[in-house]
C-alpha positions in Angstrom: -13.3 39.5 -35.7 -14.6 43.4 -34.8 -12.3 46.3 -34.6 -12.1 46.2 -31.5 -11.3 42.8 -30.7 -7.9 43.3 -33.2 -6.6 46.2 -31.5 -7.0 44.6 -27.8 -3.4 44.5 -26.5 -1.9 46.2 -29.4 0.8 49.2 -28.8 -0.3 52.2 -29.2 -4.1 51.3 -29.2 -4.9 51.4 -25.6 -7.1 54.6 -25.8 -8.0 54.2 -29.1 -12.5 54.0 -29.4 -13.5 53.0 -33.1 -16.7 55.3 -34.0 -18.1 52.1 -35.1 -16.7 48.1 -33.8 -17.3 47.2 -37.1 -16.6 43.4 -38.2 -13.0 43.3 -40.0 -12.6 41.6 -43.1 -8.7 41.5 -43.5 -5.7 42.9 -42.5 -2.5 44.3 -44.9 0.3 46.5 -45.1 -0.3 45.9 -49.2 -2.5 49.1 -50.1 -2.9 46.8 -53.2 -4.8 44.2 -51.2 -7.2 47.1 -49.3 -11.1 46.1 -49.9 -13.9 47.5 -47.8 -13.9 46.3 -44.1 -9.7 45.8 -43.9 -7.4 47.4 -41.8 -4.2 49.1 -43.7 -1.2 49.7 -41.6 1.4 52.3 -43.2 4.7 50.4 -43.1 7.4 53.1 -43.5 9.9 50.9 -45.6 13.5 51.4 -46.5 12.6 51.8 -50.4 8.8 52.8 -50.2 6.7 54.0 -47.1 3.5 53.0 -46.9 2.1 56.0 -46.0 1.8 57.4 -49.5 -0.8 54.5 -50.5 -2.7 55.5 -46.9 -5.3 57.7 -48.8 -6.1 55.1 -51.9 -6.2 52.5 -48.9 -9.3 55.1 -47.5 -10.5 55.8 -50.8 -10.9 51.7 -51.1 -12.7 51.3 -48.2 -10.7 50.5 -45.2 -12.4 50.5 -42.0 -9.0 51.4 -40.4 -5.8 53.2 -41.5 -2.6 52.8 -39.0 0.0 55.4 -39.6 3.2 56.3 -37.6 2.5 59.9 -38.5 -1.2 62.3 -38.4 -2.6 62.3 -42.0 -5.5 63.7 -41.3 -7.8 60.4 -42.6 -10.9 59.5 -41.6 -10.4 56.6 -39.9 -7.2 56.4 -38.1 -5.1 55.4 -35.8 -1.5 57.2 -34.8 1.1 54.5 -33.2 4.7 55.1 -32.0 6.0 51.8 -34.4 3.7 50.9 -37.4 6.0 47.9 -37.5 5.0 46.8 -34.1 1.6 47.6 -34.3 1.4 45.2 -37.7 3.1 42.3 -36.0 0.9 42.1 -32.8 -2.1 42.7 -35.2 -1.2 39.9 -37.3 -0.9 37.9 -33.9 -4.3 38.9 -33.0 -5.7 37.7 -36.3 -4.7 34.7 -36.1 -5.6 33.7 -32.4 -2.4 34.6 -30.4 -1.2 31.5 -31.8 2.2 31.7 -29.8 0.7 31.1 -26.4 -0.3 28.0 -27.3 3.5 26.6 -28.3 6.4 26.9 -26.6 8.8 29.2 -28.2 12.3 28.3 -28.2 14.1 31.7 -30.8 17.7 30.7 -31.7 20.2 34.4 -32.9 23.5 34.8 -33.6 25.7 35.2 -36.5 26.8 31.7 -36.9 25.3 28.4 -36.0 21.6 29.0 -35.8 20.4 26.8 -38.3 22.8 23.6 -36.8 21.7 24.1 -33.6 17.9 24.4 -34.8 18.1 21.0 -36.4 19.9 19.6 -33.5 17.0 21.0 -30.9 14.6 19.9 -33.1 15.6 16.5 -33.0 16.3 16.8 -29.0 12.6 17.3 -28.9 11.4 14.8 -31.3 13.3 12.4 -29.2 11.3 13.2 -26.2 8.0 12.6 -27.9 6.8 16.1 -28.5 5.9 17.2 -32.0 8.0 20.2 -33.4 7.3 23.0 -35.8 10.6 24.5 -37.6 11.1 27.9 -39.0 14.3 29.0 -40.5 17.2 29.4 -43.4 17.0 26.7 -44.9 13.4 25.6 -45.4 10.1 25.2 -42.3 8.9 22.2 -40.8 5.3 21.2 -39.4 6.4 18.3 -37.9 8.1 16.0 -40.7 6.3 18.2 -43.3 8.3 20.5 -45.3 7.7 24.3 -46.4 9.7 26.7 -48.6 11.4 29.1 -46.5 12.0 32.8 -48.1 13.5 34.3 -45.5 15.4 33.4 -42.1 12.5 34.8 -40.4 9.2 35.6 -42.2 7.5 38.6 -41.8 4.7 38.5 -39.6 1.5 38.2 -41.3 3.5 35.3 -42.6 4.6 34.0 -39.6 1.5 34.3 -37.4 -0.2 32.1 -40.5 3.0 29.6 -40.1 2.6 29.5 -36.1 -1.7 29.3 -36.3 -0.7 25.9 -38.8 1.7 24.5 -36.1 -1.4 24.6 -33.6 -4.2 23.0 -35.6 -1.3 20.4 -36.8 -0.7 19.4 -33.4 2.9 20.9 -32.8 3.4 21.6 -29.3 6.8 23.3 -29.6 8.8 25.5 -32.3 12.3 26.1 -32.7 13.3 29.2 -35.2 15.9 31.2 -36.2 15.5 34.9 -35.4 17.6 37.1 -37.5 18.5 40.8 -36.6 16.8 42.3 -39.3 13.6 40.4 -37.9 14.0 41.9 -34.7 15.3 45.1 -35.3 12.2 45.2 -38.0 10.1 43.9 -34.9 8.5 40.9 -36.9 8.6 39.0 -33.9 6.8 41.2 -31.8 3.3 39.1 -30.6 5.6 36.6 -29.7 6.5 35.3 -26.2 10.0 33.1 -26.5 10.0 30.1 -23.6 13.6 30.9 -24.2 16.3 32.4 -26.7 19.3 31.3 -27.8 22.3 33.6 -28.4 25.0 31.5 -30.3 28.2 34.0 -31.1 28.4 37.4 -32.6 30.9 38.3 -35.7 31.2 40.4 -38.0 28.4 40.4 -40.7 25.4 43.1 -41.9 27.1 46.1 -41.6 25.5 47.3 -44.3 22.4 47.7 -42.0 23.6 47.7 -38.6 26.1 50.1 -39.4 28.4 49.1 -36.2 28.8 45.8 -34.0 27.4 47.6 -31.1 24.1 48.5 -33.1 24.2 44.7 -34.2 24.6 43.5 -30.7 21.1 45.3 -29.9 19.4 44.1 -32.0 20.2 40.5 -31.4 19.4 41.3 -27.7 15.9 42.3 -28.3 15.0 38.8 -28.8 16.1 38.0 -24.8 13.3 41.3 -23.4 10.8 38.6 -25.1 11.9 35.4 -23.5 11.9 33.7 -20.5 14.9 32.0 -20.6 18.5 33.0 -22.1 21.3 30.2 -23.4 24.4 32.5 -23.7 27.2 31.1 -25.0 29.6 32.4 -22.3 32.6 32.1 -24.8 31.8 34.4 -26.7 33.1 38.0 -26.6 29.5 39.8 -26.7 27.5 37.4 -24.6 28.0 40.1 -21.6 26.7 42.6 -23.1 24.2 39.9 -24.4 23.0 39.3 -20.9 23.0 42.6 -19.5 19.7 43.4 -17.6 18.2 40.3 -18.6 16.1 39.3 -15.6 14.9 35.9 -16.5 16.4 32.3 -16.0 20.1 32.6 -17.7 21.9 29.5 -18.6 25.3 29.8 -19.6 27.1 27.4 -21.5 31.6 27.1 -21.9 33.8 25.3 -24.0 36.7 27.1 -22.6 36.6 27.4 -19.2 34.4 30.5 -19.0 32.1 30.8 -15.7 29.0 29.4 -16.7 26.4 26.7 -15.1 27.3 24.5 -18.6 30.3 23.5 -19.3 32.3 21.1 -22.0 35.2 19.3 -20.7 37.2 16.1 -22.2 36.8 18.1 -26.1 37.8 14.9 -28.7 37.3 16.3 -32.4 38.1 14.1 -35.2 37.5 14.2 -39.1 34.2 12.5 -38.3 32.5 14.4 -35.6 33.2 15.6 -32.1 32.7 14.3 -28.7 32.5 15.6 -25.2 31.4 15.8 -21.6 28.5 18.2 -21.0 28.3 18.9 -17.4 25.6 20.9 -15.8 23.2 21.1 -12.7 20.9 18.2 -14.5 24.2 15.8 -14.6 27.1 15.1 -16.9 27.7 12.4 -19.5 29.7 12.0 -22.7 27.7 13.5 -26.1 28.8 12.4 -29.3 28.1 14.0 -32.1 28.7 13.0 -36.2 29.3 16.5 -37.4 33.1 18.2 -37.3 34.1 20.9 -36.1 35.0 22.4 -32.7 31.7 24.7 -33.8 29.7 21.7 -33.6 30.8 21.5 -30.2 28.8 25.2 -29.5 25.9 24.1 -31.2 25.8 21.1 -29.9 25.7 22.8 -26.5 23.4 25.4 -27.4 20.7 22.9 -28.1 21.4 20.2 -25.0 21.4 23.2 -22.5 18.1 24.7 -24.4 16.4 21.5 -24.1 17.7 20.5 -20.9 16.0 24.0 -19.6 13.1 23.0 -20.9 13.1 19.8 -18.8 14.1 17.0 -21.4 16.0 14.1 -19.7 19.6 14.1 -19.7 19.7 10.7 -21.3 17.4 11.6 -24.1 19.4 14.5 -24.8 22.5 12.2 -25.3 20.6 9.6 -27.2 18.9 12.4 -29.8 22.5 14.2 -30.3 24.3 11.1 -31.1 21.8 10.3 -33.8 21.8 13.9 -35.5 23.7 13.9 -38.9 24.7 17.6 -40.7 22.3 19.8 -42.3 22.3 20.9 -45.9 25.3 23.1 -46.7 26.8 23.4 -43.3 29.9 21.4 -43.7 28.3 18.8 -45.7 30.6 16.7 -47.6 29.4 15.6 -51.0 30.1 11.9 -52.4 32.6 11.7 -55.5 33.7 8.6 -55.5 36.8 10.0 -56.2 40.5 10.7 -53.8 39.9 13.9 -53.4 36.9 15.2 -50.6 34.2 18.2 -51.9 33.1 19.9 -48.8 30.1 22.7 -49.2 29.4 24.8 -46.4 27.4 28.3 -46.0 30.7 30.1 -44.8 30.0 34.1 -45.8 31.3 35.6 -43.3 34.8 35.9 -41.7 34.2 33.7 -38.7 32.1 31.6 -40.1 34.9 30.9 -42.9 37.7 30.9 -40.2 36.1 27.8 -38.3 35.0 25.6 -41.0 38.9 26.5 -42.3 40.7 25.6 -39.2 38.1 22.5 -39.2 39.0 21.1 -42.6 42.8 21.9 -42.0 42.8 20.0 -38.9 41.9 17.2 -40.8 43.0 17.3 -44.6 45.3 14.5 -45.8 46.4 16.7 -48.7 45.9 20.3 -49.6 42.9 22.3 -48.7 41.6 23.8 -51.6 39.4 26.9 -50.7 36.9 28.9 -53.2 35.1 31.6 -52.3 33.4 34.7 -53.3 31.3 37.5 -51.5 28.3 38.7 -51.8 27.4 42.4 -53.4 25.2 44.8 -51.7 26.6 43.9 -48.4 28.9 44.8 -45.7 32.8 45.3 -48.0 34.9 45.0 -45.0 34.3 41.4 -44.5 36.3 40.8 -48.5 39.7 41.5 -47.7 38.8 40.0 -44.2 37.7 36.8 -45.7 40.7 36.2 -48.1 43.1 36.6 -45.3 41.5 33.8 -43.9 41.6 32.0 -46.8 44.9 32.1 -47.7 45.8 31.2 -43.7 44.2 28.3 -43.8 44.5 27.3 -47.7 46.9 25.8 -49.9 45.8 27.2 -53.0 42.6 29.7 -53.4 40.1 30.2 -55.6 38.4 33.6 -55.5 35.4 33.5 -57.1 31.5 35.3 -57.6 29.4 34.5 -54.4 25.6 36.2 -54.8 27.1 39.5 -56.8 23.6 41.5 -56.9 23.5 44.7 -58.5 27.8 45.2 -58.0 30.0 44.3 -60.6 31.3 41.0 -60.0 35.0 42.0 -61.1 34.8 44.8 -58.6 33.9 43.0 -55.5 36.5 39.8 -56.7 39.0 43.1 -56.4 38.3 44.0 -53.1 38.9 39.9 -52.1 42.4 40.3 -53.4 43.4 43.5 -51.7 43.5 41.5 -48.2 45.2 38.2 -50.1 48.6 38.1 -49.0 51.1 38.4 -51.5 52.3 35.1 -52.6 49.3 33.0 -51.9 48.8 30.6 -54.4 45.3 31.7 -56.1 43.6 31.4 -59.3 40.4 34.1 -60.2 37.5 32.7 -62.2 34.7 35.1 -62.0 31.6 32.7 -63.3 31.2 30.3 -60.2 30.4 27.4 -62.4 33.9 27.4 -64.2 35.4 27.9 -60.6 34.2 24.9 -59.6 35.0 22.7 -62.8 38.0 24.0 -62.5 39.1 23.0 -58.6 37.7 20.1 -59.8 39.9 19.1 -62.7 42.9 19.9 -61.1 42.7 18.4 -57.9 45.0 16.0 -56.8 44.8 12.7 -54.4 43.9 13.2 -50.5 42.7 17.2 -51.4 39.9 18.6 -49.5 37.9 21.0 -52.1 36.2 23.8 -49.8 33.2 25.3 -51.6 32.3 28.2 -49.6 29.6 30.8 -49.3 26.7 28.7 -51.3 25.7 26.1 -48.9 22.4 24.8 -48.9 21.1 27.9 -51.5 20.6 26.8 -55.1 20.6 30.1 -56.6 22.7 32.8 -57.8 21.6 36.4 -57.8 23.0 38.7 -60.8 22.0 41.8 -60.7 18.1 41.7 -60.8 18.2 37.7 -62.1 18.0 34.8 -59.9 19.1 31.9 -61.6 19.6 28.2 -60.7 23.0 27.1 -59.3 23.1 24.0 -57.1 26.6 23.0 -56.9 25.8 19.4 -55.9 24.7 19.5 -59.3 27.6 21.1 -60.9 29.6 18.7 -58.9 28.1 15.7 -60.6 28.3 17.2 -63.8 31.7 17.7 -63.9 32.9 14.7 -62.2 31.5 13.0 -65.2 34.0 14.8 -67.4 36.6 13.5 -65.6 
């Protein structure tokens, strides 16, 4: 590929003439990984900003430097986002392999990864072959990847998408997070349609405010041609606002929207209702609990229907879609007491899996919980309250503590736990869990929240292995 021939269509290159349309070798924003012939682009980054490496990157031989800022360098090219600029020249590299997939980009706080699974399946049940890229792990097809974050960075993700292609993949359904898009990693990248599934509170620590939050999320819908809004929610007008596409609203609660849920049965074992909408109504059944379930559910039937899958298939997929990995997935004991693990870190998301297992709980609900260190404080004293509403007896515990002192953050939990609640504090998660364990008692529910499908723990600059299916099993045997 010649210099020319990367920059075509990429901000900020338009009047841009290389002295010489050399042909390109490689591109990186890893000065480390600059040899002769590659293009460097000066990523300024919240630790380290690439544009103190920009001169090695010359000195080794790159045909082009990208900078957000004159340095004065040889060979370079000034852009308004080096972020942008890196992401649409990773697209170019690898053959602008979005316009040959439809696009479907799932955001919002809670839900993403559900309603991911449950589109994906939607579309496997209408023949087509999907790629999936998210929390959890990605997906070519029935092929599995490691995942390292919700949404890889774009060198990464271009090489992901340019697999889907020569694998055969004619859609893909991802989760977009809003540090992706507010880090424009997506950018290169024309949606078929987006998703918005609810906005809470979470990452704080980067967004600063919900408003800032909000904007980021809504960048995904400039890129798309279609928006599925969850009308219930309390942002998805300002979600929608000056979106000029298709927009299909969907309501569980008698919002105005072209989708709506009507007839809501929820029971210990899933939920069921009538989804009504220009294409039809009929009843959907689904195994997963949860009046969420419902919302993602509907997220994923009105996506799909959009997209022109058949009603009927849409019913038939959905009532054949069991719960994904750590999102209220109960684990088998074998014992009279139910273990239920779910991803719950963030006050909403630990309200509705709460009010979920309440519902349904023959005996006590048992809730443990921790939160995370380096990340937004005001949700701790948030979360316990929510805890101690919905539990019998709480277990306040280290989530992902990071470089904070476990003790300190398990302090700022119990400044929002009502006085009186009926709590026990284990710091070391392992112990917590043996613990809830041992003393629970016939027809509990045991509530593992914050984990869910991860299999690590993060102390201070150590990752190290914690899968609590595996703990479970461990201890029951002590039993």
């Amino acid at each position: 590929m010649t210099l020319s021939e990367l920059l075509s269509g990429v901000s900020g290159a338009e009047e841009f003439r290389p002295e010489t349309d050399e042909e390109i070798k490689g591109i990186t924003c890893d000065s480390r990984r600059v040899e002769r012939g590659f293009v460097f682009v000066c990523i300024p980054g919240t630790a380290v900003d690439g544009h103190r490496f920009a001169k090695a990157a010359e000195n080794a031989g790159a045909a082009l430097v990208v900078t957000q800022r004159p340095l004065g360098l040889r060979s370079e090219l000034t852009v308004p986002s080096a972020r942008r600029t890196w992401a649409e020249l990773c697209a170019n590299w690898f053959g602008r392999p979005a316009e040959r997939l439809r696009m479907i980009g799932i955001t919002g706080t809670n839900g993403k990864t559900s309603t991911t699974y449950m589109l994906k399946a939607i579309l496997e049940q209408a023949g087509c072959k999907v790629g999936l890229i998210g929390t959890i792990q990605n997906m070519v097809g029935d092929r599995v990847l490691p995942s390292g974050h919700t949404t890889p960075d774009p060198y990464d993700l271009q090489s992901m998408l340019s697999l889907m292609v020569k694998e055969g993949c004619t859609h893909v359904v991802m989760e977009v997070s809003s540090h992706a898009l507010d880090q424009e990693r997506v950018a290169g990248c024309a949606f078929d349609a987006a998703i918005f599934t609810n906005l809470t509170q979470d990452h704080l620590d980067y967004h600063k405010t919900m408003e800032a939050y909000c904007e980021a999320k809504k960048k995904l819908f400039a890129q798309a041609d279609c928006a599925i809004v969850n009308a219930d929610d309390a942002w998805a007008t300002a979600i929608a606002d000056g979106f000029t596409g298709r927009l299909c609203r969907f309501s569980a609660a008698g919002a105005a929207a072209e989708y709506t849920a009507e007839n809501i049965c929820t029971k210990a074992d899933g939920v069921a209702f009538d989804l009504r909408g220009p294409q039809g109504s009929g009843r959907i059944t689904l195994a997963i609990p949860g009046r969420f379930s419902v919302y993602n559910a509907m997220g994923s039937a009105v996506c799909a229907l959009a997209l022109g899958v058949p009603f009927e298939t849409v019913q038939e997929a959905l009532s054949g879609t069991c719960g994904v990995k750590g999102r209220a997935e109960v684990v088998p004991t074998g014992r009279d007491f139910t273990v239920v693990i779910d991803y719950a870190h963030t006050p909403d998301g630990l309200e509705n899996i709460g009010k979920t297992l309440k519902d349904c709980a023959e005996g006590r609900l048992v809730v443990l919980f921790g939160c995370g260190g380096d990340r937004d404080k005001t949700k701790r004293p948030k979360m316990a309250a929510i805890a101690a509403k919905y539990g019998d007896f709480v277990v306040v515990t280290s989530d992902n503590p990071r470089s904070e002192d476990p003790a300190a953050i398990i302090a700022d939990i119990l400044a929002g736990l009502p006085q009186g609640t009926p709590h026990i504090v284990i710091e070391n998660r392992v112990d917590a869990i043996r613990w809830a364990l041992q003393n629970a008692q016939p027809g509990d529910t045991l509530l593992l929240a914050g984990k869910g499908h991860e299999t690590y723990q993060i102390l201070k600059d150590t990752v190290i292995h914690l899968d609590e299916r595996e703990v479970i099993a461990d201890a029951l045997k002590e039993l």
